[in-house]
C-alpha positions as CSV (number, residue, x, y, z in Angstrom):
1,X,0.0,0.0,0.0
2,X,1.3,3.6,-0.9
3,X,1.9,5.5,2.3
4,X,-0.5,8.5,1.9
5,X,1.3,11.6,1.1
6,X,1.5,14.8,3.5
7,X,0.0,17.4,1.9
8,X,1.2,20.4,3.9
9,X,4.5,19.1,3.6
10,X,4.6,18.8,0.0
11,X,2.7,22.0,-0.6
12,X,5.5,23.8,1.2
13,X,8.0,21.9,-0.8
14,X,6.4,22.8,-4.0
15,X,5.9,26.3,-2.7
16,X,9.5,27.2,-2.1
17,X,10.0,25.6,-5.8
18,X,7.4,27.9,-7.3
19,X,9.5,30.9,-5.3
20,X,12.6,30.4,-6.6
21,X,12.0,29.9,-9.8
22,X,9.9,32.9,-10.6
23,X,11.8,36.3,-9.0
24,X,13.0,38.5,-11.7
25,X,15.8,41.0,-11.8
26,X,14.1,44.6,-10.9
27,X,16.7,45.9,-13.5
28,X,15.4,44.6,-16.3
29,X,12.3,46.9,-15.9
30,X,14.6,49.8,-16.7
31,X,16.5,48.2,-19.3
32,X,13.6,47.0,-21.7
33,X,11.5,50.5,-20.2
34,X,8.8,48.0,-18.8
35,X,5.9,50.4,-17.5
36,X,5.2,48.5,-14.1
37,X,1.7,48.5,-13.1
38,X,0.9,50.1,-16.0
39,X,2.7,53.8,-15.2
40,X,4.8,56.1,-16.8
41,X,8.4,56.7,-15.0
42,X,6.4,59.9,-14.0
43,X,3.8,58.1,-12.0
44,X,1.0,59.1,-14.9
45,X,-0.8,55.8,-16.0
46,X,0.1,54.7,-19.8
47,X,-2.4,55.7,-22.2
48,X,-4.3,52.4,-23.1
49,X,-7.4,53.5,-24.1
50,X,-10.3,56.6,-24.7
51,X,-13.7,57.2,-22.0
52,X,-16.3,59.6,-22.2
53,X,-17.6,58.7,-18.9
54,X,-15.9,59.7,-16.3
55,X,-12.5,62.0,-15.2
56,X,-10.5,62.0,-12.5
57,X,-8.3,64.6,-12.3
58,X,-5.1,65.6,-9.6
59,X,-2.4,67.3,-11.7
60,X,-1.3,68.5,-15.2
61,X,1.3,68.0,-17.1
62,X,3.6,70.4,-18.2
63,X,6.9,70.3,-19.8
64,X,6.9,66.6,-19.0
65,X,6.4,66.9,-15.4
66,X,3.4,66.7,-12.9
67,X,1.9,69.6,-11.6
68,X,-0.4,69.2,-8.7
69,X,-3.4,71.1,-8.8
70,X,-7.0,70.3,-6.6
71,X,-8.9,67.4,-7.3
72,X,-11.9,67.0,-9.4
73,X,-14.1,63.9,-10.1
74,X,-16.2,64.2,-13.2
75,X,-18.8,62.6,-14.3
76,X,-20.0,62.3,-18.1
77,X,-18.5,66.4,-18.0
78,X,-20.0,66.9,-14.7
79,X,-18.4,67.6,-12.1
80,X,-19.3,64.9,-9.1
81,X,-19.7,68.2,-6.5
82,X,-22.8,69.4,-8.7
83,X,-24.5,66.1,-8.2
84,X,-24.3,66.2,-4.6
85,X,-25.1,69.3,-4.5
86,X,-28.3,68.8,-6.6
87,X,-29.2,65.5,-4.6
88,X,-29.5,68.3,-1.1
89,X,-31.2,70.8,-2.4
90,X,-33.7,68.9,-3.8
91,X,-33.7,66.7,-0.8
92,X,-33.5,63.7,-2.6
93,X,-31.8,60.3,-3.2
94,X,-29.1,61.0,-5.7
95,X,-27.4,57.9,-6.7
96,X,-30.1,56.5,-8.9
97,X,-29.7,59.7,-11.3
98,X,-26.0,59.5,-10.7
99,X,-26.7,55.9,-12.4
100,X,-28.6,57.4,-15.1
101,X,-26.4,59.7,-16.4
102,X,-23.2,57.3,-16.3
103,X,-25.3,54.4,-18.4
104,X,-27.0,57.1,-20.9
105,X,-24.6,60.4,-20.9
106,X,-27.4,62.8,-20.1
107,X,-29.1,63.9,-17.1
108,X,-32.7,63.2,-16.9
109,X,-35.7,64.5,-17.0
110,X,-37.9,64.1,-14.1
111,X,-40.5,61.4,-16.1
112,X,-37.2,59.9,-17.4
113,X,-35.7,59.5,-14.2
114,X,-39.3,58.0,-12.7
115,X,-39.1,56.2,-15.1
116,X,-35.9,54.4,-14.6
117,X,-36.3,54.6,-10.8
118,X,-39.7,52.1,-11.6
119,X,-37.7,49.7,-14.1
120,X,-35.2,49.6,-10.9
121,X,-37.6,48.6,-8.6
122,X,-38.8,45.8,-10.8
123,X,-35.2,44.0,-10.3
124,X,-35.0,44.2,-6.5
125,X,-35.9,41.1,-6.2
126,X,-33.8,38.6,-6.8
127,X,-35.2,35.2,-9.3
128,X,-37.4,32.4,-7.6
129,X,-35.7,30.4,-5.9
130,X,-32.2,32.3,-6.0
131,X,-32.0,33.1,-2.1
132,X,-32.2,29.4,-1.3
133,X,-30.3,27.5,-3.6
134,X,-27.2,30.5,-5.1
135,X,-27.0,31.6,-1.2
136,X,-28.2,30.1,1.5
137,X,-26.7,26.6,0.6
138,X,-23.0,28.2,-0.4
139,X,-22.7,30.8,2.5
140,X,-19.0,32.7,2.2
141,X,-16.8,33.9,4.7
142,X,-16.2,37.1,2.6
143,X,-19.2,38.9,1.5
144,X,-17.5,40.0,-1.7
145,X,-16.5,36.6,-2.4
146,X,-20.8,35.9,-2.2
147,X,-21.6,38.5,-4.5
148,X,-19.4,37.4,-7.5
149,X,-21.2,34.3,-7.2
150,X,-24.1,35.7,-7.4
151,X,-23.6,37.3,-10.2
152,X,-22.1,34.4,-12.4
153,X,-25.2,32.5,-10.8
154,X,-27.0,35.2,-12.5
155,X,-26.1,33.7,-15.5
156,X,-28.5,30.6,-14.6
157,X,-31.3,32.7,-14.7
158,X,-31.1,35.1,-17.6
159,X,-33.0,33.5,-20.2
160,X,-30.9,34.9,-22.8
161,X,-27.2,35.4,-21.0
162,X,-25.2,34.8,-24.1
163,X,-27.4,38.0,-26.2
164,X,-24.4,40.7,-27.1
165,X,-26.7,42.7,-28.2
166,X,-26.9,46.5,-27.2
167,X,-30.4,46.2,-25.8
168,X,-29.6,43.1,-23.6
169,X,-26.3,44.0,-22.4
170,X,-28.1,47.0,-20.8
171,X,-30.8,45.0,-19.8
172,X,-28.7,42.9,-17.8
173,X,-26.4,46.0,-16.7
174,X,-29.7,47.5,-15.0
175,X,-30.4,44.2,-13.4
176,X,-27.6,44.2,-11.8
177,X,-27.1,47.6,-10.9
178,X,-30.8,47.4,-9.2
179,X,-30.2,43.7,-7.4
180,X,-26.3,44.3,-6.5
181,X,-27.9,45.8,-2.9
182,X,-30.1,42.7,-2.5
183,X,-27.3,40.4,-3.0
184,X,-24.9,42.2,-0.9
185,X,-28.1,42.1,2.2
186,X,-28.3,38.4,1.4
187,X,-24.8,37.2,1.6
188,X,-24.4,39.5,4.6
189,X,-27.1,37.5,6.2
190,X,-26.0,34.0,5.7
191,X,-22.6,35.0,6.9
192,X,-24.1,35.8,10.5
193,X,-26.4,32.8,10.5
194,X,-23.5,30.8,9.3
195,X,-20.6,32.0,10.3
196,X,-21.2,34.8,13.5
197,X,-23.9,31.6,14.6
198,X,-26.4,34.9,15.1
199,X,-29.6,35.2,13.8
200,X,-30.4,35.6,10.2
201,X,-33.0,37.9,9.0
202,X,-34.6,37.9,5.1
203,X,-36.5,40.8,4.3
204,X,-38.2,41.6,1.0
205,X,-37.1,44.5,-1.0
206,X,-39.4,47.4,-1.8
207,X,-39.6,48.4,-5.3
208,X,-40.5,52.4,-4.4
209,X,-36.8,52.4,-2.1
210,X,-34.1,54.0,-3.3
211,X,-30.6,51.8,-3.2
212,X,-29.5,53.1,-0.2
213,X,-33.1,52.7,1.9
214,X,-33.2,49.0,0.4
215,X,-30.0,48.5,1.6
216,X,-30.5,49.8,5.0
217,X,-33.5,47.9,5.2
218,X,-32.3,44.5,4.2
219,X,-29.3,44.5,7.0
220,X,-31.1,45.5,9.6
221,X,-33.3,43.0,12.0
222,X,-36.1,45.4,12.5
223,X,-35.5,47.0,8.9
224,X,-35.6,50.4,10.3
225,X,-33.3,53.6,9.4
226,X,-33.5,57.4,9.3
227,X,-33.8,59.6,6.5
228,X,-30.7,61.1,7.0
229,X,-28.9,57.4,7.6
230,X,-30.4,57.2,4.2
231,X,-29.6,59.8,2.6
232,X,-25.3,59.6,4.1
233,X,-25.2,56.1,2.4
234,X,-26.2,57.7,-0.9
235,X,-23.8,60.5,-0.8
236,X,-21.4,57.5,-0.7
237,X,-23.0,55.6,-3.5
238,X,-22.6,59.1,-5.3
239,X,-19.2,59.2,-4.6
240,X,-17.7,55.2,-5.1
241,X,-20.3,55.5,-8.5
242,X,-17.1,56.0,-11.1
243,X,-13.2,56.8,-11.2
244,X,-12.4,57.0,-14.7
245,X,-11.1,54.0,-17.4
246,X,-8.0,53.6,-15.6
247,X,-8.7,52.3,-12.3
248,X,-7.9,48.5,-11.6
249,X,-11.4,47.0,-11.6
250,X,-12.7,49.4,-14.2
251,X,-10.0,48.5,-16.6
252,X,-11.0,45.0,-15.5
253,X,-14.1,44.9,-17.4
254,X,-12.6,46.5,-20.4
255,X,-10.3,44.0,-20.9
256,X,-12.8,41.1,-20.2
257,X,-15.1,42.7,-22.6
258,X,-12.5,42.6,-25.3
259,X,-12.4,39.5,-25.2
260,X,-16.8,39.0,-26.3
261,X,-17.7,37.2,-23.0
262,X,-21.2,37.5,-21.4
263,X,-21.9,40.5,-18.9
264,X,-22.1,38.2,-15.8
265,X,-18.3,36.8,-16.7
266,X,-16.8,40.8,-16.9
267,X,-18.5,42.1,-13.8
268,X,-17.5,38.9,-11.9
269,X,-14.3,39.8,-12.6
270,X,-14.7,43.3,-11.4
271,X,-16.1,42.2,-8.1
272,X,-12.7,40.1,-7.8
273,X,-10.8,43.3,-8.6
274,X,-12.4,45.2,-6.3
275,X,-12.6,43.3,-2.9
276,X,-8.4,43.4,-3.7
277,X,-6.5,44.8,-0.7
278,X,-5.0,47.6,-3.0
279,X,-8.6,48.6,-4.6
280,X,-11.6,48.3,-3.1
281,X,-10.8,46.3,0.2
282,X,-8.6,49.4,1.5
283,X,-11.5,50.8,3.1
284,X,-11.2,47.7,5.6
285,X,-7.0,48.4,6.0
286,X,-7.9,52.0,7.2
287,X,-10.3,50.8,10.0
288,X,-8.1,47.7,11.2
289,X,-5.0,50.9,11.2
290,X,-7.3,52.8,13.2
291,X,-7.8,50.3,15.6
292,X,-4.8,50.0,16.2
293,X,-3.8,53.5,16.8
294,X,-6.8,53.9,19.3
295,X,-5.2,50.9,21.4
296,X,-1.6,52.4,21.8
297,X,-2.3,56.0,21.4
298,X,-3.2,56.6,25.1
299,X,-4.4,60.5,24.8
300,X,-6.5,61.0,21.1
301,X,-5.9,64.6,21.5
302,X,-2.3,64.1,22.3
303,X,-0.4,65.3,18.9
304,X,2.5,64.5,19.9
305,X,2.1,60.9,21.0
306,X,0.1,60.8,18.1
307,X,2.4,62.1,15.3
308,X,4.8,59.8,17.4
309,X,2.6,57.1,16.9
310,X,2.6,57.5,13.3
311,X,5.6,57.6,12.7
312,X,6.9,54.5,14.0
313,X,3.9,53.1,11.6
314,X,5.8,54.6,8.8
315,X,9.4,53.3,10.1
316,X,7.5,49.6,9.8
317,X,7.9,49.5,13.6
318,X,4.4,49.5,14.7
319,X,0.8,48.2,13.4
320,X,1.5,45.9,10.3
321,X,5.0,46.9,10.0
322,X,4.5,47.5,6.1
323,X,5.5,51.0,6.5
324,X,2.1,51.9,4.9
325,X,-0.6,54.7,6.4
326,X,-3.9,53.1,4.9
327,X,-6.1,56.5,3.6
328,X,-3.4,58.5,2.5
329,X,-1.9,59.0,-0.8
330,X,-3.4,58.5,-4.8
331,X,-2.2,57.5,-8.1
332,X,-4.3,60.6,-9.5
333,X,-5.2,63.0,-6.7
334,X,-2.5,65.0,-5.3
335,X,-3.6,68.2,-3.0
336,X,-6.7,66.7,-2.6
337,X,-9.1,64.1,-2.9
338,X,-12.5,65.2,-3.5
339,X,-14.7,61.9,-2.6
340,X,-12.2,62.4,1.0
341,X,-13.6,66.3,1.3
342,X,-17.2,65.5,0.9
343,X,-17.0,62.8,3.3
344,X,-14.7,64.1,5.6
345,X,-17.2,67.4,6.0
346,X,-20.9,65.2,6.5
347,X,-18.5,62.9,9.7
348,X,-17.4,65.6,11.2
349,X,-21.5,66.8,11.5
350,X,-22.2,63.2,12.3
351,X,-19.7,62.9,14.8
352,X,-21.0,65.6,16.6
353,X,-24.4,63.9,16.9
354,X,-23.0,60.6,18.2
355,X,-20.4,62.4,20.7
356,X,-17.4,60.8,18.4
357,X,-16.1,64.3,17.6
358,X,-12.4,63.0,20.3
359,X,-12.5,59.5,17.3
360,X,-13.3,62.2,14.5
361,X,-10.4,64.7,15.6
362,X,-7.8,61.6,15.2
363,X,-9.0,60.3,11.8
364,X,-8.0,64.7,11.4
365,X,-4.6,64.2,12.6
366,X,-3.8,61.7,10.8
367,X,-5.1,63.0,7.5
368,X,-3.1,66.3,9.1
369,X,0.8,64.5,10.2
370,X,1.0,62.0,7.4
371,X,1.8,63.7,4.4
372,X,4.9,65.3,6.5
373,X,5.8,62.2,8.1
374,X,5.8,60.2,4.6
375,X,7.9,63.1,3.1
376,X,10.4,63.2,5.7
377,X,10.6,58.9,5.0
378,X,10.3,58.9,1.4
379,X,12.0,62.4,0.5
380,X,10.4,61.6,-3.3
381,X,8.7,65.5,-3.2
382,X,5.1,63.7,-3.8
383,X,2.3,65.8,-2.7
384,X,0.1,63.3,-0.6
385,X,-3.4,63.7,0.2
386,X,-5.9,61.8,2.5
387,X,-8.0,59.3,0.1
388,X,-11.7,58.4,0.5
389,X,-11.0,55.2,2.1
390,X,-9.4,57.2,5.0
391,X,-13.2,58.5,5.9
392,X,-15.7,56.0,4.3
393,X,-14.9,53.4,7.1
394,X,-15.5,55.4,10.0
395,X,-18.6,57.2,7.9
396,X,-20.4,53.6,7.9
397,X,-18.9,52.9,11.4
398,X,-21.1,55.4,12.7
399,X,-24.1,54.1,10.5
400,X,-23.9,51.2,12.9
401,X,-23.0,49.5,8.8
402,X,-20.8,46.1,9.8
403,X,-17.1,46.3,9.0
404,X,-17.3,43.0,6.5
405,X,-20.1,45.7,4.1
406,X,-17.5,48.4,3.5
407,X,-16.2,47.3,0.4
408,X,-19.4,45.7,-0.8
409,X,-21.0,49.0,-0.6
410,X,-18.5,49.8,-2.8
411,X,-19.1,47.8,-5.1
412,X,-22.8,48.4,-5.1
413,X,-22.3,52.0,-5.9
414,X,-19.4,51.1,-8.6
415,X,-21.7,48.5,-10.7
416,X,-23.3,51.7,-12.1
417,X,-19.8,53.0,-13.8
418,X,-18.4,48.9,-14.3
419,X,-21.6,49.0,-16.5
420,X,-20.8,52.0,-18.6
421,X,-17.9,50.9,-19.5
422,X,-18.6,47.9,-20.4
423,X,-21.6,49.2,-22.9
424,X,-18.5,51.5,-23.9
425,X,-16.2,48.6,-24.5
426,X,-18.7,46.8,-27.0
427,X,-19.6,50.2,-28.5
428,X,-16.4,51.8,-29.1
429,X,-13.7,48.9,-28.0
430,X,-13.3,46.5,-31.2
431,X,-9.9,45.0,-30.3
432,X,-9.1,42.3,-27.8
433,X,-6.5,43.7,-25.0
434,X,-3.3,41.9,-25.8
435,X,-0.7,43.6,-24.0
436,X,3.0,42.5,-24.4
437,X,5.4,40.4,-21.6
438,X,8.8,40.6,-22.7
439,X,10.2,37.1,-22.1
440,X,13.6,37.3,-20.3
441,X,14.4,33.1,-19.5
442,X,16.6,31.4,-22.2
443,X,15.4,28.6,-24.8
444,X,16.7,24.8,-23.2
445,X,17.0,21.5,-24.3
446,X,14.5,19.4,-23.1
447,X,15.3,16.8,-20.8
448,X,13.9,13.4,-20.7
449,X,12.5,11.8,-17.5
450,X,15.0,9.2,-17.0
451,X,18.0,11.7,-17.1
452,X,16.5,14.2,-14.5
């Protein structure tokens, strides 16, 4: 009889294999000019392809060299302040128009948006039958994990899932957009029935709620929320709804697209993009830093111990030792990021209501110390600017939203823009992405078995 293998044992063994065979020589990037992650030696991303959805915008270029200048997040030419600003005034929900105008490039009317906002409602709820067998009986540890397979489950129940056409495609992108909330609320719910071991609680989504009301509604045990719980959670739909072509899960369903797959197979792939540690999952890395801070920073309104504090974070001598502060910095955004201002503005009023305004000041100082300390480390003359994951987190903290929803909610406000694109990519795209790898290991003679 064989004896039975150890498979720990040999997966280490194979593991350190797999490690030394694959590092690579950093100089080779600069001798063959590779553009690593996609950048320019400036830090500008390489040109790769044409939107007319969204903008982001942190500097300019001039004479070859970045030039910081205040951020600006634009939507379809408008700029994402204006929709906010639109959304209060009228005291309304604002996401669902923000929606609108990235799918269709226009604002709409009022019947329009009515319109849209009833076509919406139709999709809340998800298939016969879907709770039970694509949820319930498959339960995830990670929510975001849940939701992309629920969306390639989707594919099960789409009549037609294979349909490229115009029509379809956005019939299926509206779908989604409308029952990303409902599969988030879901997956959230199995989790705590089957991982927490607390109680589980499925409520039916109302057609005549916005996103962020069905949302609320469909976490919650008693289904209850305020209008202006409401009404915070769509300012951040607003916000997460688009950040230009370039940004990793974005650029995700372009090149998937390309390549003339189904909807459910490019915005499956977003979702993986997204729950990444370096995307969408940051939001999560801000409120475990925070954590720590709180529990070794004795006085919050201290700024020395604080700055201290901070410091060491950046030497890689305290909290994960990466030398990272989670919420500060941007590929785009220099002096400021907008989504960050917004945000920062409506916690500091909500803070004030919930007596946080001593947790509030922190999350100031360090949006305040850190670009000082990281230039005084780094020495690379980079402006740095707090990002909107540094806020977002403590924003839905104070919504009493759990921590495992943060970057779900991202990605139920970004399936609006993933959507856009990818109507853009089958419009306007026409080529497959095929990027190139220069190949830097030498041809060999092959070996046979017995001479190994």
């Amino acid at each position: 009889m064989n004896q039975k293998i150890d498979e720990k044992l040999l997966i280490e063994k194979l593991s350190s294999i797999a490690q030394n065979n694959d590092p690579i020589d950093k100089s080779l990037y600069d001798k063959y000019d590779v553009k690593r992650g996609l950048r320019n030696a400036n830090g500008t991303g390489v040109l790769v392809g044409l939107t007319s959805i969204g903008d982001v915008v942190g500097y300019e270029v001039k004479d070859g060299q970045k030039v910081a200048i205040p951020g600006r997040l634009v939507y379809r030419g408008y700029n994402v302040e204006s929709l906010v600003k639109d959304a209060e005034e009228h005291n309304q929900f604002g996401y669902e128009q923000c929606a609108y105008l990235l799918l269709f490039g226009k604002l709409p009317t009022s019947d329009e948006l009515a319109e849209f906002n009833e076509l919406l409602g139709v999709h809340r709820t998800l298939p016969e039958n879907f709770t039970e067998d694509m949820i319930m009986k498959a339960p995830s540890a990670d929510i975001m994990n849940k939701l992309a397979r629920g969306v390639l489950a989707s594919y099960s129940y789409d009549p037609n899932p294979e349909d490229r056409s115009l029509s379809n495609v956005l019939h299926q992108c509206i779908a989604l957009i409308s029952r990303f909330s409902t599969l988030t609320a879901y997956g959230y719910q199995a989790k705590r029935r089957y991982y927490d071991g607390k109680s589980m609680y499925i409520h039916n989504p109302l057609p005549e709620l916005s996103t962020a009301e069905n949302f609320l509604r469909l976490i919650r045990n008693n289904k209850a929320f305020t209008d202006d719980e409401a009404k915070l959670l769509d300012l951040a739909l607003i916000l997460h709804a688009e950040h230009g072509g370039g940004n990793n899960s974005s650029l995700t369903v372009h090149v998937v697209s390309s390549a003339d797959t189904d909807t459910y197979s490019a915005i499956g792939a977003a979702v993986g993009s997204l729950k990444g540690r370096r995307h969408g999952g940051a939001n999560i890395q801000v409120a475990e830093m925070m954590d720590n801070i709180k529990e070794n920073v004795k006085d919050w309104s201290n700024e020395n111990e604080v700055k201290a504090y901070l410091e060491k974070i950046a030497n890689k001598e305290a909290y994960n030792r990466t030398g990272l502060i989670y919420g500060m910095g941007h590929a785009v955004y220099t002096i400021n990021d907008p989504r960050a201002t917004l945000l920062r503005d409506k916690a500091a009023k909500l803070a004030r209501e919930k007596g946080l305004e001593e947790e509030y000041n922190l999350y100031k100082m360090v949006e305040r110390f850190s670009p000082e300390i990281l230039y005084n480390k780094h020495g690379d003359g980079k402006k740095i600017c707090a990002n909107v994951d540094l806020y977002s987190g403590f924003v839905y903290s104070m919504l009493n939203i759990p921590r495992e929803l943060f970057t779900p909610i991202f990605a139920i406000s970004r399936i609006a823009g993933w959507s856009a694109h990818r109507i853009e990519e089958i419009i306007a795209g026409g080529k497959i992405y095929r990027p190139a790898y220069k190949n830097i290991s030498a041809e060999r003679e092959y070996i046979p078995i017995e001479k190994r």
